[in-house]
KETI-339008 format. One line per 5 residues: number of its first residue (from 1); their letters; for each residue x, y, z of C-alpha. Coordinates in nm, 3 decimals. Example, Ala and Ser with C-alpha at 12.3 -4.5 7.8 and 13.67 -1.06 7.14 Angstrom:
2
1) AS) 1.230:-0.450:0.780 | 1.367:-0.106:0.714
//
This chain:
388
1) XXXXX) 1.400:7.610:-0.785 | 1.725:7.595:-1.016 | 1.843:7.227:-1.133 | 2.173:7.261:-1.304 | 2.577:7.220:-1.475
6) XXXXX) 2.778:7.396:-1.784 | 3.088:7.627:-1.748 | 3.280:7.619:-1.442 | 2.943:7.772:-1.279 | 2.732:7.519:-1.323
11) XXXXX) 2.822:7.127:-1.230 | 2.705:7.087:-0.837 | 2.313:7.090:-0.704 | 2.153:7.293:-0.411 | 1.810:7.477:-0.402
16) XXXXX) 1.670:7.810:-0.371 | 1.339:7.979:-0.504 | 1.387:8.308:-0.686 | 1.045:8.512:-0.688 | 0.765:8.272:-0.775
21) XXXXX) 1.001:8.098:-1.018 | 1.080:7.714:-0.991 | 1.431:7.615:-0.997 | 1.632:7.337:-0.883 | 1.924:7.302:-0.744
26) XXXXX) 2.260:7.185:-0.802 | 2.451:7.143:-0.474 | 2.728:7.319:-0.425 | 2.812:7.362:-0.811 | 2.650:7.631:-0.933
31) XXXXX) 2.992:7.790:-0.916 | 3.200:7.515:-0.885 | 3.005:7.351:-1.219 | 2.709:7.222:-1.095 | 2.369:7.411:-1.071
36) XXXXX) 2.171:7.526:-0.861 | 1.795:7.541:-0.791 | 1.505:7.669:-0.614 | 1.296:7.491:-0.393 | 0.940:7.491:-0.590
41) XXXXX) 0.681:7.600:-0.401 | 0.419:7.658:-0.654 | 0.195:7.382:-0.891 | 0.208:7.609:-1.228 | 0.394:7.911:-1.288
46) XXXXX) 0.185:8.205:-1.202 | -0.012:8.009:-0.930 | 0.025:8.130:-0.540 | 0.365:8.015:-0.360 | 0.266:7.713:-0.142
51) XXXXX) 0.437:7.698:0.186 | 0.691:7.437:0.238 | 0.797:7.173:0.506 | 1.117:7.206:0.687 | 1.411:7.010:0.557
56) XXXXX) 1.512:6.635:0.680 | 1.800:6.830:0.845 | 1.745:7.008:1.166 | 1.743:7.353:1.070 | 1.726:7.492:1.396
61) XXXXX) 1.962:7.280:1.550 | 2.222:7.427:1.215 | 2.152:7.755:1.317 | 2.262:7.703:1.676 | 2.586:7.506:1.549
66) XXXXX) 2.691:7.832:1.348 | 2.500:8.081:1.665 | 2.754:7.899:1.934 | 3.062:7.846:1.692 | 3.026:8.266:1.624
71) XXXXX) 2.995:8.345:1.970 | 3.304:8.109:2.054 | 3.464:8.322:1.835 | 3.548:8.069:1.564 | 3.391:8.050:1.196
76) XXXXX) 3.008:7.998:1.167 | 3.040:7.873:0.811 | 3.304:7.604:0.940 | 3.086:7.521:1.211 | 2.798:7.510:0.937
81) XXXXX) 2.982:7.270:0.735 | 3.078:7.043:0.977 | 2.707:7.001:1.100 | 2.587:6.931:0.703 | 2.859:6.733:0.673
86) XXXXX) 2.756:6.483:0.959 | 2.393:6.491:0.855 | 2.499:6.271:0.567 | 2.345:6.520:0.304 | 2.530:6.448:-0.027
91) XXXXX) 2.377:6.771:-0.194 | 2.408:7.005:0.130 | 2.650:7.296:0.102 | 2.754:7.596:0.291 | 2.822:7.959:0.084
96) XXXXX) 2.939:8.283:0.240 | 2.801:8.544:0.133 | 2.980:8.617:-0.172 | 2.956:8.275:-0.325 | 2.603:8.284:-0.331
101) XXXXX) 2.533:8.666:-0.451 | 2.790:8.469:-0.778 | 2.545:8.156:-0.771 | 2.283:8.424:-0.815 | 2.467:8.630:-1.081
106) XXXXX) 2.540:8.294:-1.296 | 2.163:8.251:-1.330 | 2.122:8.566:-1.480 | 2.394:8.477:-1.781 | 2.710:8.641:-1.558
111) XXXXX) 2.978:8.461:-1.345 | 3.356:8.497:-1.241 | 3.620:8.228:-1.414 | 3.876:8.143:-1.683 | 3.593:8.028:-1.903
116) XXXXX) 3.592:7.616:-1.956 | 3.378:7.373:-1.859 | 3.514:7.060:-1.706 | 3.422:6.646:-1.682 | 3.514:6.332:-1.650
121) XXXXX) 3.782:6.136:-1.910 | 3.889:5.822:-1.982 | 3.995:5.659:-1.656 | 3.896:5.917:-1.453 | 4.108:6.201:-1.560
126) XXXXX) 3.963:6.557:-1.530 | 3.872:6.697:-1.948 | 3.837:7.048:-2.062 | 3.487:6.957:-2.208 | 3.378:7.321:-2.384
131) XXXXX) 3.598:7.621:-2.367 | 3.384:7.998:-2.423 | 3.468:8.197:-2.678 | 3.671:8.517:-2.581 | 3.728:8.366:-2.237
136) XXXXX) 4.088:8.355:-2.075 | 4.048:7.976:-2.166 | 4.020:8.038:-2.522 | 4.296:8.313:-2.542 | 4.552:8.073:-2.370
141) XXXXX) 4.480:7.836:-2.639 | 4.302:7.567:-2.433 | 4.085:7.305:-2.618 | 3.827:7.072:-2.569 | 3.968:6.792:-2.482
146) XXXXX) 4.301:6.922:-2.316 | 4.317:6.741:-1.925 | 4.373:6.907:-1.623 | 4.623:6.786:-1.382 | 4.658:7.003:-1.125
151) XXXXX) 4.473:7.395:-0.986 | 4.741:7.625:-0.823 | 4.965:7.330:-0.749 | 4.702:7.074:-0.628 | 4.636:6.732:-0.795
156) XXXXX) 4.317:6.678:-0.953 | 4.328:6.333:-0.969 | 4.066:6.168:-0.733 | 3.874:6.521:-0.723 | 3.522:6.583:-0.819
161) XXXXX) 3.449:6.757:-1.110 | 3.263:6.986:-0.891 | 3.593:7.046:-0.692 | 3.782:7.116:-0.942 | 3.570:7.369:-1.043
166) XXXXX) 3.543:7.500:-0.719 | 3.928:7.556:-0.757 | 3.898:7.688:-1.079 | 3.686:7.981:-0.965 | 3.906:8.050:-0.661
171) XXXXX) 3.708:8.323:-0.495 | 3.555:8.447:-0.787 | 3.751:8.746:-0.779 | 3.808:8.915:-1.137 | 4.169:8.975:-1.210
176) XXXXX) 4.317:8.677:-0.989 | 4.546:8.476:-1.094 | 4.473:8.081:-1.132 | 4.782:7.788:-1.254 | 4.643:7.506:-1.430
181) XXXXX) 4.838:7.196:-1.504 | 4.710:7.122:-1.880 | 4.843:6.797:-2.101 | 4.737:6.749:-2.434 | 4.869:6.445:-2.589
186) XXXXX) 5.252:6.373:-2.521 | 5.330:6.732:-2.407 | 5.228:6.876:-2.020 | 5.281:7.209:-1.946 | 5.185:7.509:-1.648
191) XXXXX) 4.933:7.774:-1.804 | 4.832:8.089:-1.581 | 4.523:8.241:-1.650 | 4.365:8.562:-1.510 | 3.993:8.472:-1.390
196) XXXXX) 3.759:8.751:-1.544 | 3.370:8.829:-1.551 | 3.224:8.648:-1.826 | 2.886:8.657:-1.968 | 2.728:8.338:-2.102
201) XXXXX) 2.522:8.251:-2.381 | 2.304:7.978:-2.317 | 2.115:7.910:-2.658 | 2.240:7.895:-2.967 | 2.076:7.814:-3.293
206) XXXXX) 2.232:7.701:-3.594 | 2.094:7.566:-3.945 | 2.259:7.217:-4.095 | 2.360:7.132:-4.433 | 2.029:6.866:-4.418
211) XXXXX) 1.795:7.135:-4.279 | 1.779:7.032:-3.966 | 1.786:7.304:-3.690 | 2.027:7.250:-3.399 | 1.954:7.431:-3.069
216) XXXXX) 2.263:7.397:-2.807 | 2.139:7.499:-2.449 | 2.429:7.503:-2.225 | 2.207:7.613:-1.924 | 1.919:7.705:-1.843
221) XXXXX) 1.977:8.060:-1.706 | 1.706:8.355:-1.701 | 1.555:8.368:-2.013 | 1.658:8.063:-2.165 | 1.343:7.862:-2.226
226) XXXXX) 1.163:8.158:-2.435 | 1.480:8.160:-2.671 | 1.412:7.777:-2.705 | 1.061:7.856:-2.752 | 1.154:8.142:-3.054
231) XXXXX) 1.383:7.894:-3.210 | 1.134:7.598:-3.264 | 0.884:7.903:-3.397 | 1.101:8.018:-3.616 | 1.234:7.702:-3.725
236) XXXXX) 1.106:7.618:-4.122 | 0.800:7.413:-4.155 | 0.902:7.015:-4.159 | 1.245:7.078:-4.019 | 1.353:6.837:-3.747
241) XXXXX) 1.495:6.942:-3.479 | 1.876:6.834:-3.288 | 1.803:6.952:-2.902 | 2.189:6.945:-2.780 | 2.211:6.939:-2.382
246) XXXXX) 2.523:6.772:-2.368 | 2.765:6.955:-2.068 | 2.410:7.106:-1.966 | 2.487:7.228:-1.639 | 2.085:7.318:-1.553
251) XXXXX) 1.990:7.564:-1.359 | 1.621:7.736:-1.329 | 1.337:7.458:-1.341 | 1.112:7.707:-1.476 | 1.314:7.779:-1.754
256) XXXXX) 1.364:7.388:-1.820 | 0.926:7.393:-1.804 | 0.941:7.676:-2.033 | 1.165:7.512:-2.249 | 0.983:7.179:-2.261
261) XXXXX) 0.670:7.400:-2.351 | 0.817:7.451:-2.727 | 0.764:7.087:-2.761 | 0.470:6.982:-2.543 | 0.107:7.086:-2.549
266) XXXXX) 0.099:7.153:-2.143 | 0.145:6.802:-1.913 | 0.327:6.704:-1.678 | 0.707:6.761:-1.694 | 0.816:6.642:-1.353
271) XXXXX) 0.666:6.540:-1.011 | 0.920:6.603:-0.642 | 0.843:6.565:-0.299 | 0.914:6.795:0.018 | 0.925:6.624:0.334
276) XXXXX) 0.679:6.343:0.155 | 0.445:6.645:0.024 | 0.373:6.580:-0.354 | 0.395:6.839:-0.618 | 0.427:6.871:-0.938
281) XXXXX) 0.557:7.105:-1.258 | 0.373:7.120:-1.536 | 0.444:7.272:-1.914 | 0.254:7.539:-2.067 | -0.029:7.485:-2.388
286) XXXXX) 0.045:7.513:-2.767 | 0.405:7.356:-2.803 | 0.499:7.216:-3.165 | 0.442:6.848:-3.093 | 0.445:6.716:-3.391
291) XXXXX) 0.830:6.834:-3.484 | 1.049:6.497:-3.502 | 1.278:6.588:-3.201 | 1.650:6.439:-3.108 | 1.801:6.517:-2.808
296) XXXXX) 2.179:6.444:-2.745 | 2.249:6.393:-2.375 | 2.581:6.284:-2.171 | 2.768:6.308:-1.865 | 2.770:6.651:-1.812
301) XXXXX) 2.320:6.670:-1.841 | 2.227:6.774:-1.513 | 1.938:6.851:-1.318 | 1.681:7.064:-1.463 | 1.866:6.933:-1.844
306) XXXXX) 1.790:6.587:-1.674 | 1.454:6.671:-1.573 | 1.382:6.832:-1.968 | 1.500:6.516:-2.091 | 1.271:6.306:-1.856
311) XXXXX) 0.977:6.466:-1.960 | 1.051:6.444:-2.343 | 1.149:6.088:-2.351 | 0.862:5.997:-2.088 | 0.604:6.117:-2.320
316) XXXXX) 0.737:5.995:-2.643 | 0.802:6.348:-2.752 | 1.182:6.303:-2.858 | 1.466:6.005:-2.919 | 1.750:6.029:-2.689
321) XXXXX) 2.072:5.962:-2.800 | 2.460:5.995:-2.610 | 2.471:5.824:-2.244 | 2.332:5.840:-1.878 | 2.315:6.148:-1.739
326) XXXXX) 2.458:6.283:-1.479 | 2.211:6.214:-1.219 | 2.116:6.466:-1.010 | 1.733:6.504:-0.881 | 1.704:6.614:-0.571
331) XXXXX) 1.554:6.928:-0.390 | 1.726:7.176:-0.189 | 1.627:7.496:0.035 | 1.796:7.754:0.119 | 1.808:7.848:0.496
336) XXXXX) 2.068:8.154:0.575 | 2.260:8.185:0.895 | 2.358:8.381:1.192 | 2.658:8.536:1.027 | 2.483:8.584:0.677
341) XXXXX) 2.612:8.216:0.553 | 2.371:8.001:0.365 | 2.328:7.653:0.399 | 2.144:7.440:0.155 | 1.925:7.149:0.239
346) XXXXX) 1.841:6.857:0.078 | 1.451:6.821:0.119 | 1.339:6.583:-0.137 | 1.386:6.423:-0.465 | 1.228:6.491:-0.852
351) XXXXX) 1.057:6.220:-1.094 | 1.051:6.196:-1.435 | 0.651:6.173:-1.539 | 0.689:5.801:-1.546 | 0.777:5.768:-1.205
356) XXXXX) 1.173:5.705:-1.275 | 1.375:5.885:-0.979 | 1.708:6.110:-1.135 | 1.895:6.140:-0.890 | 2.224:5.890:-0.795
361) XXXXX) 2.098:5.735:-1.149 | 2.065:5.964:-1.440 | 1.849:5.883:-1.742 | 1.964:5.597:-2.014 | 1.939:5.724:-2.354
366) XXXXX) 1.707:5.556:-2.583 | 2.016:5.467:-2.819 | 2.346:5.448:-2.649 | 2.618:5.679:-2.862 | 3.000:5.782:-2.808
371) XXXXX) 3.235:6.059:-2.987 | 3.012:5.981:-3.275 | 2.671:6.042:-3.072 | 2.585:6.384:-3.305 | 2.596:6.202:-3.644
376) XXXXX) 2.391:5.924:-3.499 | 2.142:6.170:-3.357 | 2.087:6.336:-3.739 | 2.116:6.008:-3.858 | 1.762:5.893:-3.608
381) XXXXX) 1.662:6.261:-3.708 | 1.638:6.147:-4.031 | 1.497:5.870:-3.999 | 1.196:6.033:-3.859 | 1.157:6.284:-4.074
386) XXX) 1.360:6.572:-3.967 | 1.591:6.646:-4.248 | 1.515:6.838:-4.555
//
């Protein structure tokens, strides 16, 4: 299952299961800048894959839509859409072929773009919210904060951020060509950027002035919850610890268990249903939990980020400080199509360990926090112990 948001691949859910892993799924913006996740289908990591009901939308029925529309001679995809679009599915989405081999590639640290993650301003207006290092973004001179008025000529205003991101990665051709309309204060001006293949980092680490240790996960792609695990290992004795998923994006649920495992001794880390079927994810034995923990959470926390922060702040394990989340919690499956398409399927819904449902409503943080939300996180940090 993937669960996920963060640079323009991550903001948008959907659902597919990679191996035996558990992801989630962020429809339709795992490329556009949401994430996107596998359906679980196993209780633990490591435990047999459990077979799974069929989605509340008629598969089979989806399948004939696209069958008939190809042999019509028209566009299975379009045909596809249409049908998922009727069904009243929020989270559905239909890929060709080559968006979803990127969706796949972005999980394992790699997608195509100009390298900026996007969200929602002051009234409404689109925000660059994080711009990567060494990305076409950066080299422009683009900065957090900057707003984006237009993609290749189109407004942005009234858009999604997941459509905008959708625009921003075009294709996800390398080497295209992409026009963003860009103010920044009093001055607006064009900027044309060349989209290229960029490789993520997901985790970094840093050590404050106060001791504190400060561990930024900007998704959670392949790998990413043992590098959380190493950095709470490694961390000094005493040292509190800032867990930053603001502008998460989320992506693999099993990395999200594997991250809440650094900080949990096993338990429950989030419950979903399929078709009415409970299950449940669990994280692994022998986490630090007596650490003090802060995690800083916003807008742009999505999905499996939501679903970390759930299980932490269910459990008592951390203080969460920023605003609501994002709100994203539901599950999707994959199903693929006559003409190699792939539609996914909204099939049911995730719970935080308490019960709380994520999706259409986010998670409140424990202490409410704007522009200043990281100095009041070191400032609870402190307060509990963290700083040394």
């Amino acid at each position: 299952m993937r669960a996920g948001a963060g640079p323009e691949f991550c903001r948008r859910p959907r659902g597919v299961l990679r191996g035996a892993a558990l992801t989630l799924v962020f429809a339709g913006v795992l490329a556009t800048a949401a994430a996107t996740g596998a359906l679980p289908r196993q209780e633990r990591p490591g435990e047999p894959a459990r077979a799974v009901p069929g989605s509340t939308v008629d598969r089979a029925a989806l399948a004939r839509a696209a069958a008939e529309a190809i042999a019509d001679g028209k566009s299975g995809k379009k045909a596809a859409e249409e049908f998922v679009s009727r069904s009243g599915d929020r989270w559905g989405a239909v890929y060709d072929k080559r968006e979803y081999a990127e969706f796949e590639q972005a999980l394992d640290g790699s997608y195509t773009g100009v390298g900026l993650s996007a969200r929602k301003g002051a009234r409404d207006r689109v925000e660059i919210s994080r711009v990567q290092a060494g990305g076409p973004a950066e080299r422009a001179g683009l900065r957090p904060g900057d707003r984006l008025t237009s993609v290749d000529g189109r407004a942005v205003g009234g858009l999604s951020v997941s459509e905008v991101v959708s625009l921003l990665r075009g294709g996800g051709v390398s080497g295209s060509s992409v026009a963003l309309g860009v103010e920044r204060g009093r001055s607006a001006w064009t900027q044309t950027l060349r989209r290229a293949r960029l490789e993520t980092d997901p985790v970094t680490v840093r050590r404050l002035a106060d001791g504190t240790v400060l561990i930024r996960v900007a998704a959670f792609t392949k790998g990413t919850g043992d590098r959380v695990r190493e950095a709470v290992r490694r961390a000094p004795a005493g040292a509190g610890v800032l867990l930053d998923l603001r502008g998460n994006s989320g992506g693999l649920l099993a990395e999200a268990a594997t991250a809440a495992s650094a900080f949990l001794d096993g338990g429950l880390v989030a419950t979903y249903d399929v078709d009415g079927e409970q299950r449940a994810v669990y994280a692994e034995r022998g986490g630090d939990t007596a650490r003090p923990l802060v995690a800083l959470i916003d807008g742009g926390t999505m999905s499996a980020a939501e679903l970390l922060t759930g299980a932490l702040q269910d459990r008592g394990r951390a203080v969460t400080v920023g605003s609501r989340t994002f709100g994203k919690g539901s599950v999707q499956m994959p199903s693929t199509l006559p003409d190699g398409s792939v539609a996914e399927l909204t099939v049911g819904h995730y719970r935080t360990p308490a019960g709380h449902a994520v999706d259409g409503r986010g998670i409140t943080p424990d202490l409410a926090a704007g522009d200043r939300a990281e100095d009041r996180a070191r400032t609870v940090l402190s307060g509990l112990g963290g700083a040394s």
